[in-house]
ZAZA-760731 format. One record per atom (N, C-alpha, C): residue in one letter; x, y, z. Coordinates in steps of 0.001 Angstrom, whole numbers, padded with zeros to 6 digits, always signed. Example, Ala and Ser with C-alpha at 12.3 -4.5 7.8 and 13.67 -1.06 7.14 Angstrom:
A+013190-005690+007800 A+012300-004500+007800 A+013200-003300+007800 S+012850-002250+007080 S+013670-001060+007140 S+012900+000030+007870 
This chain:
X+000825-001196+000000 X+000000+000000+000000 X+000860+001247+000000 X+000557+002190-000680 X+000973+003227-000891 X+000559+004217+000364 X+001205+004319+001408 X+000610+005064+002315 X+000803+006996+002324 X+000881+007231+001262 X+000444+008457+000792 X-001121+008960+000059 X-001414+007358-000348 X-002293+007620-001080 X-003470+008214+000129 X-004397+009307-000256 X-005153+010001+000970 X-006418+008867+001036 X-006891+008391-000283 X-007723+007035+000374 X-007974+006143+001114 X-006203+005373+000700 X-005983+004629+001676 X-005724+004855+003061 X-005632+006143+003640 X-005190+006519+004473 X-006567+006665+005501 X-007534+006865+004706 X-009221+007179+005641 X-009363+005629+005374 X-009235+005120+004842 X-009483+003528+005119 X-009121+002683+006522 X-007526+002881+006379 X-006691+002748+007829 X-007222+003202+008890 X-007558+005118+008717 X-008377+005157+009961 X-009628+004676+010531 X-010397+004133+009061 X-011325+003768+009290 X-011341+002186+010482 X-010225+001502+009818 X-009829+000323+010436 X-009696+000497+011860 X-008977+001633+012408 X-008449+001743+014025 X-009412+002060+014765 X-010592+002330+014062 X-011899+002881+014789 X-012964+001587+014999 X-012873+000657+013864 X-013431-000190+013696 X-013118-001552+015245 X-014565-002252+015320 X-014663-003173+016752 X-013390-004299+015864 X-013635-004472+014673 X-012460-005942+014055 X-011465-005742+014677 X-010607-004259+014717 X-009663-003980+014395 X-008993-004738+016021 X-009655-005157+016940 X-009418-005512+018392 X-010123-006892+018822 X-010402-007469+017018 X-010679-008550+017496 X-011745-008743+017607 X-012651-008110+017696 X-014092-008191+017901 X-015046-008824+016336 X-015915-009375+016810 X-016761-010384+015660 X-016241-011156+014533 X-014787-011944+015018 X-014303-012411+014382 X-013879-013892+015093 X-013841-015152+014617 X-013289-016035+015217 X-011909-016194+015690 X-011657-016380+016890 X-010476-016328+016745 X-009408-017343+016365 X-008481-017304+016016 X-007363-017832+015403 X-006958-019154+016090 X-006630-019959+015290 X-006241-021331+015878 X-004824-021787+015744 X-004023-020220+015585 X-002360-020795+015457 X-002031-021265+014244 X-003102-021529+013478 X-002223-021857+011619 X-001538-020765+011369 X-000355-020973+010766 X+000476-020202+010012 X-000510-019392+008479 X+000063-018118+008599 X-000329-017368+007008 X+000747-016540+006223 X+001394-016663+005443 X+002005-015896+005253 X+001096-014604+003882 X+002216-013487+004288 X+001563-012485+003465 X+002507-012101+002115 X+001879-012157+000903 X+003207-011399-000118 X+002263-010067-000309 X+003447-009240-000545 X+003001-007923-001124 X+002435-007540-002578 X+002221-006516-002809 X+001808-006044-004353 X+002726-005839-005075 X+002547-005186-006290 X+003652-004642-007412 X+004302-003434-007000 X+005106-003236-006784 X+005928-001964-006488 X+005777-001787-004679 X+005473-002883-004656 X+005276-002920-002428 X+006153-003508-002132 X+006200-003780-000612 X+007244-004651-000109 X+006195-005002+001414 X+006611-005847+001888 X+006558-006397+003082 X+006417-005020+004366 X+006959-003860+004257 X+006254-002878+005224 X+004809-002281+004808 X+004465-002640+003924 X+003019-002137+003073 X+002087-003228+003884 X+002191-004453+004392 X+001513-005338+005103 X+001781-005282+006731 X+002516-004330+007240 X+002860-004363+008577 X+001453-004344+009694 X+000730-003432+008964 X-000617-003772+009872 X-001342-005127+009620 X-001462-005678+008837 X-002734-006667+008666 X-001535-008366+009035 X-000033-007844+009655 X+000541-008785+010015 X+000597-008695+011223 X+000663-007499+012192 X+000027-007520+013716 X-001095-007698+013800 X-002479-007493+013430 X-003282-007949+013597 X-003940-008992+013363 X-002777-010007+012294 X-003076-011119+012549 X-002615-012130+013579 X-001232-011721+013789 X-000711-012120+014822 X-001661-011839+016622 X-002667-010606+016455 X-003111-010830+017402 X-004858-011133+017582 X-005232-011454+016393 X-005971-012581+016042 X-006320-013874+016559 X-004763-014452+016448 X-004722-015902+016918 X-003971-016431+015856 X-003505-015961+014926 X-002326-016407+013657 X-001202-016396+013591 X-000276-017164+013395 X+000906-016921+013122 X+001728-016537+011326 X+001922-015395+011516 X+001893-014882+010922 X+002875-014300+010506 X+003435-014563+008948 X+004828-014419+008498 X+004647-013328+007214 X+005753-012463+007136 X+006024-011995+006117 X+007084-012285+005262 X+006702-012234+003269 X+007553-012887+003010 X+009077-012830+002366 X+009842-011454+003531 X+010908-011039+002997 X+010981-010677+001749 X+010105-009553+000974 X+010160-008864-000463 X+010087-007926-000015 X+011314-006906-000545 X+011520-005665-000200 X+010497-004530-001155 X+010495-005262-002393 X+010406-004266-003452 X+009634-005559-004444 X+008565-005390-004745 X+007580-006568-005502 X+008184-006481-007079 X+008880-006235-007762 X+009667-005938-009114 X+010290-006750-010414 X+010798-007910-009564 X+011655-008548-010069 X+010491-009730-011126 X+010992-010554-011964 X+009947-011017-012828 X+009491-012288-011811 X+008544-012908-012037 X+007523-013411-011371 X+008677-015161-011289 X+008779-015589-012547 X+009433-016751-011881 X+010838-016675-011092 X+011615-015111-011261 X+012741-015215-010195 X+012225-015297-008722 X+011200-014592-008440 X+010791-014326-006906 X+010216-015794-006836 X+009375-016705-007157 X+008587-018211-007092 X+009540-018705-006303 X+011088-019004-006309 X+011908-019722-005594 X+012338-019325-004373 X+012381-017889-004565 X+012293-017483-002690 X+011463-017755-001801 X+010131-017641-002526 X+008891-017651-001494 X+008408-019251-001602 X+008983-019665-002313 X+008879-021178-002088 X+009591-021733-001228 X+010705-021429-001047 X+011692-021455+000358 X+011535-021070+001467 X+010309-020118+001246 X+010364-019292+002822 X+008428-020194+003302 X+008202-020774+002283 X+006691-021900+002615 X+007443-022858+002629 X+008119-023197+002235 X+008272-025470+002374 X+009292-024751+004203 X+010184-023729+004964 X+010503-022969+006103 X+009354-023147+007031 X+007951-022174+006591 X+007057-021873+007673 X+006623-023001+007683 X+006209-024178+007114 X+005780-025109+006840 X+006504-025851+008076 X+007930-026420+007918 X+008483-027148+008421 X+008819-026602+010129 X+008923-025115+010099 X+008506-024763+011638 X+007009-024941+011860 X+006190-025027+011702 X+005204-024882+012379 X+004115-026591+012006 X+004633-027064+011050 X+003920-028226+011060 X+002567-028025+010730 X+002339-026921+009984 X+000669-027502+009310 X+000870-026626+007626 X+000151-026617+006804 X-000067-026335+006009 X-000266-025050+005981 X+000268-023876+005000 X+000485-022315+005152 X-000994-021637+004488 X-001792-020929+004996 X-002473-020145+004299 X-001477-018564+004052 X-002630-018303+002276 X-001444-017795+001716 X-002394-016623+001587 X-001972-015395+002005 X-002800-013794+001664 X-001591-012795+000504 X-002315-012460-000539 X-001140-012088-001082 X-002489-010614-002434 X-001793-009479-001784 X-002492-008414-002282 X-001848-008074-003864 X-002723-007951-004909 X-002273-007602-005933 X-001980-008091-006722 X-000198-008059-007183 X+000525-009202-007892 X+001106-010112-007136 X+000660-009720-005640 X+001148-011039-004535 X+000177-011754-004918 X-001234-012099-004585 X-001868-012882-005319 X-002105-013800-006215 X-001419-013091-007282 X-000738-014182-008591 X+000083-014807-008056 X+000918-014133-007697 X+002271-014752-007462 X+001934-016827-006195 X+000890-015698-005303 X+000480-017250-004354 X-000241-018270-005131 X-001233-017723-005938 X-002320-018570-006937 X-001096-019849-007279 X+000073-018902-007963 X+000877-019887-009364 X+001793-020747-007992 X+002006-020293-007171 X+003045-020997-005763 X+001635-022029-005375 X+000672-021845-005187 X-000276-023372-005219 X-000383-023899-005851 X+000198-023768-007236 X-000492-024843-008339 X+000781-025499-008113 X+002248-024934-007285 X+003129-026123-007682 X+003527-026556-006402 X+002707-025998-005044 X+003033-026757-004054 X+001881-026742-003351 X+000684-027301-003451 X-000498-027948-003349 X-000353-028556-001843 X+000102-029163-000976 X+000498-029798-000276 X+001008-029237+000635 X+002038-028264+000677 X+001991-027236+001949 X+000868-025910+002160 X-000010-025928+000921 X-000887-024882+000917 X-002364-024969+001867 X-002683-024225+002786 X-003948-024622+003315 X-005251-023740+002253 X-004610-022757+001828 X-005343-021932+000791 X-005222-020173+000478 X-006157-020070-000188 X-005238-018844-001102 X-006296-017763-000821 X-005891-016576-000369 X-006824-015381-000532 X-006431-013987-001132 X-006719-014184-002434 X-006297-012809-002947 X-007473-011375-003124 X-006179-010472-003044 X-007075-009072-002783 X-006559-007942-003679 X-007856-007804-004721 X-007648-007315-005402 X-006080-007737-006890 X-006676-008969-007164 X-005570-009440-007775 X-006322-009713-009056 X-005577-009414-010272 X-006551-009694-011526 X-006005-011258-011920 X-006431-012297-011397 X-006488-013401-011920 X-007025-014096-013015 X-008322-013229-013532 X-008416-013482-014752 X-007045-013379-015977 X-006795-011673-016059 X-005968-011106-016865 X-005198-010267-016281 X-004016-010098-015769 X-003018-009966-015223 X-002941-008873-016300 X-002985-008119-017151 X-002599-006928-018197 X-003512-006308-017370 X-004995-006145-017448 X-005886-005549-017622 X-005997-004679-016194 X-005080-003514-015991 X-004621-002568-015188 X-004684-001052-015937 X-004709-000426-015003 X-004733+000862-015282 X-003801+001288-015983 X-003515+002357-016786 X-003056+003508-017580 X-001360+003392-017003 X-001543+004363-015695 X-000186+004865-014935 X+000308+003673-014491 X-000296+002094-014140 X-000096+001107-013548 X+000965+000040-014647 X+000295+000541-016100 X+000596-000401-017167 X+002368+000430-017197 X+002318+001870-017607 X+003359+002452-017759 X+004368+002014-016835 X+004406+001663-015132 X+004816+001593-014801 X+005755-000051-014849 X+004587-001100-015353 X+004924-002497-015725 X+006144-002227-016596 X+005962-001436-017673 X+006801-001358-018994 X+008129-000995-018325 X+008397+000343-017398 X+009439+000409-016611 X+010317-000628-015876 X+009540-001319-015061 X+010055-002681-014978 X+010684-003728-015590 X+009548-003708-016648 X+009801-004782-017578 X+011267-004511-018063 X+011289-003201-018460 X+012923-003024-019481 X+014052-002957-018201 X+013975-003010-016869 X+015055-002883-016102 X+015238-004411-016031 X+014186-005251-015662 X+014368-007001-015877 X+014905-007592-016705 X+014693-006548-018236 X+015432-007311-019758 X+016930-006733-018996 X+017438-005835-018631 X+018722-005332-018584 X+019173-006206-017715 X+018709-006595-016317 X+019216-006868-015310 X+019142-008811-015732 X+018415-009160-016181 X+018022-010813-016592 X+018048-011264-017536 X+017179-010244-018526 X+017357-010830-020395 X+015916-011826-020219 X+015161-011512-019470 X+013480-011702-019070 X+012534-010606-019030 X+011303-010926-019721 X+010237-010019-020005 X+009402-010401-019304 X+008621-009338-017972 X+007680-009302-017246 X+006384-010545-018572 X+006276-010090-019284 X+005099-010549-020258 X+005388-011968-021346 X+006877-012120-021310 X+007373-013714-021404 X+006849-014886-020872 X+006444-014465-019556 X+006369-015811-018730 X+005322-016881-019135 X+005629-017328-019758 X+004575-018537-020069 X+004189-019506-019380 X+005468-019936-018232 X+004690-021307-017212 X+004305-020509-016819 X+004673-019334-016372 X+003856-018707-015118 X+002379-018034-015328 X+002361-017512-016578 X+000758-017864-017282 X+000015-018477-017191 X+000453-019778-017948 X-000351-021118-017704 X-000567-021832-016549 X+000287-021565-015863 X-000267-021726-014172 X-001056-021197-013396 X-001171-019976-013728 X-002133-018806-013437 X-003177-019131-013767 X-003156-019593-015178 X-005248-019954-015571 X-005401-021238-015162 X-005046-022036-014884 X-005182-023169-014410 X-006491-023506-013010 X-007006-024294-013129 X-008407-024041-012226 X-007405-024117-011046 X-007953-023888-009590 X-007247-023652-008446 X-006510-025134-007744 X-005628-025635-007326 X-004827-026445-006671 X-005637-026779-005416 X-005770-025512-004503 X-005856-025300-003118 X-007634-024501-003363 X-008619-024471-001978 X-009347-023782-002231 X-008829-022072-002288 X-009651-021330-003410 X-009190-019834-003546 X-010284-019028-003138 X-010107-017819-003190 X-010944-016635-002534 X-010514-015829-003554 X-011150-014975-003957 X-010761-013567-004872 X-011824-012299-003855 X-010739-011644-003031 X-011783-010162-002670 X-011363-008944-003536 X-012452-008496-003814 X-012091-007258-004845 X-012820-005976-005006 X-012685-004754-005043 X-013480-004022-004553 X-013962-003151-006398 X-015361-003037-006686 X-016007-002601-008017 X-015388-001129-008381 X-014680-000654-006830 X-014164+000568-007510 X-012667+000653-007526 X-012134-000792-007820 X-010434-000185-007839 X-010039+000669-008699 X-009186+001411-008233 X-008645+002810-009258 X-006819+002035-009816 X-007012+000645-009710 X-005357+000419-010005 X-005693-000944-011363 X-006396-001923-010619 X-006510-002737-012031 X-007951-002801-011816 X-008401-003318-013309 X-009807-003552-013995 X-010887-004726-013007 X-011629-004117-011910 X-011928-005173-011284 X-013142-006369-011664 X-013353-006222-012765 X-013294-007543-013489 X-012668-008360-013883 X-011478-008183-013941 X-010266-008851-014032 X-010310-009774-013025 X-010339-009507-011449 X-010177-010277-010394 X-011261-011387-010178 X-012158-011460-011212 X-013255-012863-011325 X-013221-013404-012246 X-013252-015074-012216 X-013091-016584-012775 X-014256-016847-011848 X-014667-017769-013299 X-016267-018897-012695 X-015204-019596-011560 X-014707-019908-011670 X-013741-021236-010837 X-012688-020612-009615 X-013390-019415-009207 X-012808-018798-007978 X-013631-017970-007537 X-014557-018452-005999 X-015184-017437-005575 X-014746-016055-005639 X-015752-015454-005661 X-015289-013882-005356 X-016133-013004-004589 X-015485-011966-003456 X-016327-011867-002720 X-016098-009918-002834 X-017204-009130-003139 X-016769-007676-003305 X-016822-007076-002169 X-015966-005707-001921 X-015760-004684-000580 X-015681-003503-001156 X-016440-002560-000613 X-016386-001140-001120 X-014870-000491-000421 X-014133+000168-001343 X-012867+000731-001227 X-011910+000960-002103 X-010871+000840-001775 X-010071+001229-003043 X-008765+000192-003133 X-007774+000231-004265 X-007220-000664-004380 X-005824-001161-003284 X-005310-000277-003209 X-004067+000108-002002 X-004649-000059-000637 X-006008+000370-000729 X-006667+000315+000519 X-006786-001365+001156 X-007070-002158+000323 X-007506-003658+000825 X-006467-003735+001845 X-005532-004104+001774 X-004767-004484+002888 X-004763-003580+004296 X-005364-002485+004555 X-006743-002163+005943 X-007777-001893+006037 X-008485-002233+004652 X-009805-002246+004807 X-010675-003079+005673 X-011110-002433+006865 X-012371-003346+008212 X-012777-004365+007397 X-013734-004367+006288 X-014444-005427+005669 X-013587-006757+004930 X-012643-006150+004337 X-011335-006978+004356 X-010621-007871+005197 X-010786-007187+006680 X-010196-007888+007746 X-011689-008752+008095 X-012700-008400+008253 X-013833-009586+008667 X-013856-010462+007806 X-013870-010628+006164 X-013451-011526+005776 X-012443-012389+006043 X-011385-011890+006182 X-010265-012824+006341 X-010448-013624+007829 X-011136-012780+008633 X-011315-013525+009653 X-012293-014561+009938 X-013051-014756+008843 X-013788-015758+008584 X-013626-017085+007477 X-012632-016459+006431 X-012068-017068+005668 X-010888-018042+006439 X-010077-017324+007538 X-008811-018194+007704 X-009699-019288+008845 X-010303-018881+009334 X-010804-019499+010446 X-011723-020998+009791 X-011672-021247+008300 X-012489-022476+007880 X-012047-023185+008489 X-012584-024778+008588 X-012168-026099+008878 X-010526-026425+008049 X-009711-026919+008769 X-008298-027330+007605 X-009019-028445+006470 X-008677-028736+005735 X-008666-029308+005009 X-007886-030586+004729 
């Protein structure tokens, strides 16, 4: 999250005002592990709230060391695959996976190839349909990327083909898609497939990760039966 953005920012407050925000009308947590990935151009301090408050939830709750969300999609797959088969092996159960944006993708395509440490997937605001179908200033900014990745790798953000085809692939693990009708960052039609619930929240796109209604979901979502 962009914590300049002034939206997201009445969202947050909205959150600290809110009964969730302390735990209230939510189940509480049964100690499964979750880890969180960030968005495109985020990092792991963009999730610092919705990782204390899961932690005081009843979750254990990991972040997944990405400084800067940038790099092309199958270089980062092997870190965060390292840091799940990790939480996995400390904690002994299967990882639920929250991942805002292009974290999202990024968890979707990390379940289709490790099914088995996954307890399940909740993305927010993530275009799982079509991964292009983003805004204007959002796309410009892909292209920026993209040509520092050809320099730095000799890989194109828009190359990736397993990581495509993994992406459309019906879900591994059960999935969640939350997405709000007015994102101002990608096309939120994008974020619905027949073959992945989807559940809508009024707000904005940067905002999901403290949006109140966001957090009652999740607190009803992580809290299912394991599987």
């Amino acid at each position: 999250m962009k914590m300049w953005d002034p939206l997201a920012v009445r969202e947050l407050s909205a959150l600290l005002r809110d009964p969730v925000f302390r735990g209230r009308g939510i189940p509480r947590g049964d100690g499964r592990p979750v880890l969180l990935i960030p968005g495109f151009l985020s990092g792991d301090w963009a999730l610092r709230v919705l990782h204390g408050w899961l932690g005081r939830a009843g979750y254990r709750s990991r972040l997944s060391g990405i400084v800067l969300n940038v790099q092309h999609s199958e270089r980062m797959l092997p870190t965060l695959s390292r840091r799940l088969e990790a939480i996995r092996e400390e904690t002994g159960s299967r990882v639920s996976l929250v991942g805002h944006s292009r974290g999202g993708l990024l968890a979707k395509v990390l379940a289709q190839r490790k099914p088995a440490s996954i307890e399940q997937v909740i993305a927010l605001g993530s275009p799982l349909a079509d991964w292009t179908d983003v805004a204007i200033l959002t796309q410009h900014a892909v292209g920026v990327v993209r040509t520092a990745n050809e320099l730095a790798y000799g890989r194109r953000l828009n190359a990736e083909g397993r990581f495509t085809y993994d992406l459309k692939m019906a879900p591994a693990v059960p999935t969640t898609s939350i997405y709000t009708p007015t994102d101002d960052v990608v096309n939120f039609r994008s974020c619905l497939r027949p073959d992945i619930p989807a559940i809508p929240v009024w707000g904005t796109h940067n905002g999901l990760v403290v949006n109140p209604e966001v957090y009652r979901l999740l607190g009803r979502l992580l809290a299912r039966p394991r599987r």
